[in-house]
LUMZALO-614718 format. One record per residue (C-alpha): chain; y, z, x; residue in one letter. Coordinates in steps of 0.02 Angstrom, whole numbers, always signed. Example, Ala and Ser with C-alpha at 12.3 -4.5 7.8 and 13.67 -1.06 7.14 Angstrom:
residues 2
A -225 +390 +615 a;
A -53 +357 +684 s;
***
This chain:
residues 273
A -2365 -1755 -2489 x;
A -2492 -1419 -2596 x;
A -2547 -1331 -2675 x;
A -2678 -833 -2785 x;
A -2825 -838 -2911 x;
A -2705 -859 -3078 x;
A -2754 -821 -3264 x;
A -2792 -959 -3379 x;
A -2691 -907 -3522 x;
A -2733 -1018 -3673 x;
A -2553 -911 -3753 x;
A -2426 -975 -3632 x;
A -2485 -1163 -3670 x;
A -2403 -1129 -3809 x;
A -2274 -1006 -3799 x;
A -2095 -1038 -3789 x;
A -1965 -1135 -3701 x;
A -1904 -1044 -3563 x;
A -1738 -964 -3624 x;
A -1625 -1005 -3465 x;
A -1557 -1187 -3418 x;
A -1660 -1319 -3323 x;
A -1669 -1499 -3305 x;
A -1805 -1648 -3309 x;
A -1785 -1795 -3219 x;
A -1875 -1941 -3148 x;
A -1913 -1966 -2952 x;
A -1942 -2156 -2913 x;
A -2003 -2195 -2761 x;
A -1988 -2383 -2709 x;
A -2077 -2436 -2535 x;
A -1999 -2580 -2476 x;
A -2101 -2714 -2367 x;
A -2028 -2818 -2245 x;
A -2116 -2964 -2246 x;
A -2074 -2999 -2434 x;
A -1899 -3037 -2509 x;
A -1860 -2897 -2636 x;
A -1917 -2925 -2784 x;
A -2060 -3048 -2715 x;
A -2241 -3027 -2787 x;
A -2279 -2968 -2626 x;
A -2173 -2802 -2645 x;
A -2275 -2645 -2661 x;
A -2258 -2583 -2850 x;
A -2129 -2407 -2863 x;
A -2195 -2242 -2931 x;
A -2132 -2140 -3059 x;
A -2147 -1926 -3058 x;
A -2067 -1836 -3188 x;
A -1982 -1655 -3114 x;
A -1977 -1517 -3191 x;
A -1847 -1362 -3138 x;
A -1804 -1189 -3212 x;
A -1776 -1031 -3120 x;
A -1845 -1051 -2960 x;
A -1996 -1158 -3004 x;
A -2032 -1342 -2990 x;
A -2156 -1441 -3059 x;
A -2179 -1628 -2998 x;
A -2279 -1708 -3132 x;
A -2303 -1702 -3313 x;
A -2427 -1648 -3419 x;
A -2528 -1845 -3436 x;
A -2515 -1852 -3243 x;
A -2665 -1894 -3155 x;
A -2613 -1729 -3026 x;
A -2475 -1619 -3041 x;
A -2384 -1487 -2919 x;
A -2340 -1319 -2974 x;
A -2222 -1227 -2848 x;
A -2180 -1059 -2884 x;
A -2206 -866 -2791 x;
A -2245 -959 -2605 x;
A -2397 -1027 -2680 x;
A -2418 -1235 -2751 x;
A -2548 -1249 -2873 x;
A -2615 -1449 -2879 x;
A -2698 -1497 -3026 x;
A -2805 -1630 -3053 x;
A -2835 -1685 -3215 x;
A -2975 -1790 -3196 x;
A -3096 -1645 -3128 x;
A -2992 -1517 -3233 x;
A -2972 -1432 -3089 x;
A -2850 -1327 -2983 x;
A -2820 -1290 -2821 x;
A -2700 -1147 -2754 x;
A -2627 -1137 -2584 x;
A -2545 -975 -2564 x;
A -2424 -931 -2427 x;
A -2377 -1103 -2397 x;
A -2174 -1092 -2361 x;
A -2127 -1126 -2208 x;
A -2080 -962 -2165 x;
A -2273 -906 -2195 x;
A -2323 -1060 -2090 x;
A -2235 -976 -1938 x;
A -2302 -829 -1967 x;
A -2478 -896 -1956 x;
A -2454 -985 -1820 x;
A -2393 -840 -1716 x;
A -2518 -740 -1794 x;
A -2659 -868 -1716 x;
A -2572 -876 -1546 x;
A -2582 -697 -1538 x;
A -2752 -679 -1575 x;
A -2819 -817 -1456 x;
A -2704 -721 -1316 x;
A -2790 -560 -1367 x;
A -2975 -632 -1342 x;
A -2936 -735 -1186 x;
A -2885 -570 -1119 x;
A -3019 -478 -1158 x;
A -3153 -626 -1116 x;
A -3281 -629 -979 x;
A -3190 -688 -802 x;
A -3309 -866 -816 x;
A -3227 -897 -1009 x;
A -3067 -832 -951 x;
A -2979 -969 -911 x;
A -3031 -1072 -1067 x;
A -2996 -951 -1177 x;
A -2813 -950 -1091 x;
A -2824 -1151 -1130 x;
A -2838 -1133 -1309 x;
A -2724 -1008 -1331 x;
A -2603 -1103 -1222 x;
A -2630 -1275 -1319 x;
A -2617 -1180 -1494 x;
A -2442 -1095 -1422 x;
A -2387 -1288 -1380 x;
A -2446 -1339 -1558 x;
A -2334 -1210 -1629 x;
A -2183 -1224 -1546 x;
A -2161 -1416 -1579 x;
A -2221 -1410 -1770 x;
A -2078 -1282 -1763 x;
A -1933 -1363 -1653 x;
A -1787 -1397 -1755 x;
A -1725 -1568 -1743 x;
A -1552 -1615 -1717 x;
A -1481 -1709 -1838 x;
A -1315 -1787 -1882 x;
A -1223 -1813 -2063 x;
A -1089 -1932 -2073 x;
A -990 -1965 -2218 x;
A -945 -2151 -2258 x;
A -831 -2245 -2357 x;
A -962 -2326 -2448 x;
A -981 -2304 -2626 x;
A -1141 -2355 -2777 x;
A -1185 -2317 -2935 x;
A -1362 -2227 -2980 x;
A -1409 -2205 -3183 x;
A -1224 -2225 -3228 x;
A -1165 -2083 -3089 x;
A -1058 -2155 -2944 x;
A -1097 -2087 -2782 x;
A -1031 -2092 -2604 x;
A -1131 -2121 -2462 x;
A -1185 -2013 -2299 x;
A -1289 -2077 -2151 x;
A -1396 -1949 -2081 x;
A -1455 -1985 -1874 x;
A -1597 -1910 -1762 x;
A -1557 -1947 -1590 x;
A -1447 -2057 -1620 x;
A -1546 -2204 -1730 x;
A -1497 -2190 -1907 x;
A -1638 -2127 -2017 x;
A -1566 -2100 -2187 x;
A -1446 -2164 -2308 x;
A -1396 -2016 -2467 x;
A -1277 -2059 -2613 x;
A -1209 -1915 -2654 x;
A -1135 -1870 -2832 x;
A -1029 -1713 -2831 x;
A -1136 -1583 -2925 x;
A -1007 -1587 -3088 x;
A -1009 -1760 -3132 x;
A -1233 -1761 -3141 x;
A -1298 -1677 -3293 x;
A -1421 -1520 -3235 x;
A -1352 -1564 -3046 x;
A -1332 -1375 -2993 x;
A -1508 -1360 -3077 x;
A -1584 -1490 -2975 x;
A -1480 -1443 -2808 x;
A -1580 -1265 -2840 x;
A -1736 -1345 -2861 x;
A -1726 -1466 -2689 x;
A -1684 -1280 -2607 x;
A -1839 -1213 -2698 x;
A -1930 -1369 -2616 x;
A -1869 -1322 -2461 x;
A -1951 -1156 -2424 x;
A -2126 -1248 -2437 x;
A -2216 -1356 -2302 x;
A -2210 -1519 -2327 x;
A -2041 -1488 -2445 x;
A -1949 -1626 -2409 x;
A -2071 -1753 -2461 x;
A -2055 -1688 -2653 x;
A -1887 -1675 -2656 x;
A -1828 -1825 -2551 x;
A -1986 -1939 -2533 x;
A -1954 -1901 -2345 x;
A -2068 -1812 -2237 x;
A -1984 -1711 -2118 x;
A -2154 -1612 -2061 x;
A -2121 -1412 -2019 x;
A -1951 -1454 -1956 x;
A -1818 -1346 -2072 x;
A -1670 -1471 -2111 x;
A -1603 -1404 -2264 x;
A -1472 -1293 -2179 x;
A -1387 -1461 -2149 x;
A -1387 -1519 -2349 x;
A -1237 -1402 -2372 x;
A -1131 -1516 -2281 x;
A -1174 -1661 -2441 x;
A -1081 -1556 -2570 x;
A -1172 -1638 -2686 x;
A -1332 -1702 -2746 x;
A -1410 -1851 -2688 x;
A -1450 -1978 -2794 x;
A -1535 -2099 -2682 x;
A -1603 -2102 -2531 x;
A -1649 -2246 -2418 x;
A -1776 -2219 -2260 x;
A -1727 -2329 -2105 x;
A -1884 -2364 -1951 x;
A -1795 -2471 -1834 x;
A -1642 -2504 -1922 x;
A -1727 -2580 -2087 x;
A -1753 -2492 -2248 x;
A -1926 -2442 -2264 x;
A -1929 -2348 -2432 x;
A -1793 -2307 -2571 x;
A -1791 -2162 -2671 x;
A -1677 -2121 -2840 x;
A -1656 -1992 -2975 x;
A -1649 -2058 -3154 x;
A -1674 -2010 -3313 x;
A -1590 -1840 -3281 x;
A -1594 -1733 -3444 x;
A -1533 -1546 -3419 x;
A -1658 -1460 -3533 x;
A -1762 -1302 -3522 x;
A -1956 -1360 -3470 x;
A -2090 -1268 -3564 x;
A -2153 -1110 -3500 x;
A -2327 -1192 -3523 x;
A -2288 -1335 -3373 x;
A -2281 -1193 -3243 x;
A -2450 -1105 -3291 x;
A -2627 -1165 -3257 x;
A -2704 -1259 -3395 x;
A -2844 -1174 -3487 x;
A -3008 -1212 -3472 x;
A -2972 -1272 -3281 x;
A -3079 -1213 -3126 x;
A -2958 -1119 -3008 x;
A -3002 -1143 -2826 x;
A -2931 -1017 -2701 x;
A -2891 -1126 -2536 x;
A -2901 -1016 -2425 x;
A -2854 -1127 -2259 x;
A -2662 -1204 -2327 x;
A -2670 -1314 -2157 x;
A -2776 -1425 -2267 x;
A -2621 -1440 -2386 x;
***
């Protein structure tokens, strides 16, 4: 699924709740094997993150969890809590991630120019292979949204169906709740937008990795938030995703600060993120 040297403040662990609204919910992510019968000992066990959302922040774990994501400013902060360590990826939207990568092309252009005629024509290579690189991470994707007739229930909230296509083979399955009738849905709409701007977004906010490509334009067209997502590979459900346990609340100041007494670790490379 990321993650500036920041201040350990010891104060803000314990400072106050953030004044303006938020919401807390839980993010279960159910893998679904198809060589077992659902519900078979054979099916892989679900996981369970608790989110955290206020003004423009996310965090996708809470405090007991093993490692935690803190995304906030166009940097993600991962915390481990076993080493009692952190590591910060700055500039890791997607936005940045172009920029890099143009930055790079540019650069490799600049010394194959300049290079010696007998390590010209590598030089031109690499800069030609990392120019490839970057415009396919980058190529949008076209993708369909279809709404259906279909309707379920997730945690007591009905919600309506869309099918979302790539080239024609369906890939996802959303139940969609209009953002009224969910508890803290505007509040988690704005945080799957927050999600968005970072590489490898989509994977924290839908369990669905949709690599550099920039979908989100496209969740307008919902007009609502969804409450469960199903992955198709060759028209079988591969993984299910839902939202539970939604509680609009306003998260502690303290969940979207670095723990004191952790070792910060500037990343300086985010391509390892």
């Amino acid at each position: 699924m990321s993650y500036p040297v920041f201040a350990c403040l010891w104060a803000l662990l314990l400072g106050p709740v953030v004044a303006s609204a938020g919401v807390v919910y839980d993010f279960t992510v159910q893998p679904v094997d198809q060589n077992f019968a659902p519900g078979s000992p054979g099916e892989a066990a679900p996981t369970v993150t608790r989110y955290f959302v206020v003004d423009d922040m996310v965090r996708a774990g809470g405090p007991g969890a093993k490692t935690a994501y803190i995304f906030k400013n166009g940097t993600v902060y991962v915390i481990d809590g076993d080493s009692r360590s952190v590591r910060v990826f700055k500039h890791a939207t997607l936005s940045e991630v172009a920029a890099h990568y143009a930055e790079a092309v540019k650069q490799l252009e600049d010394a194959a120019a300049s290079a010696p005629p007998e390590d010209r024509a590598q030089a031109q290579r690499r800069a030609a292979d990392m120019k490839e690189a970057s415009d396919r991470l980058q190529q949008p994707v076209a993708r369909d949204f279809r709404m259906t007739a279909r309707f379920e229930s997730v945690g007591g909230h009905d919600c309506r169906i869309w099918e979302e296509s790539e080239d024609d083979a369906k890939r996802l399955e959303l139940c969609v709740a209009p953002v009224a009738a969910v508890p803290g849905g505007a509040e988690i709409l704005d945080g799957m937008k927050t999600l968005s701007r970072f590489r490898r977004g989509s994977s924290f906010a839908l369990g669905v990795d949709f690599g550099l490509s920039q979908w989100w334009s496209d969740i307008g067209e919902l007009a609502g938030v969804p409450l469960l997502i199903r992955e198709f590979k060759f028209g079988s459900v591969i993984s299910e995703v839902r939202l539970t346990a939604i509680r609009p609340d306003a998260p502690a100041a303290s969940l979207f600060v670095v723990p004191g007494g952790y070792r910060v670790q500037d990343v300086p490379d985010y391509a390892e993120w």
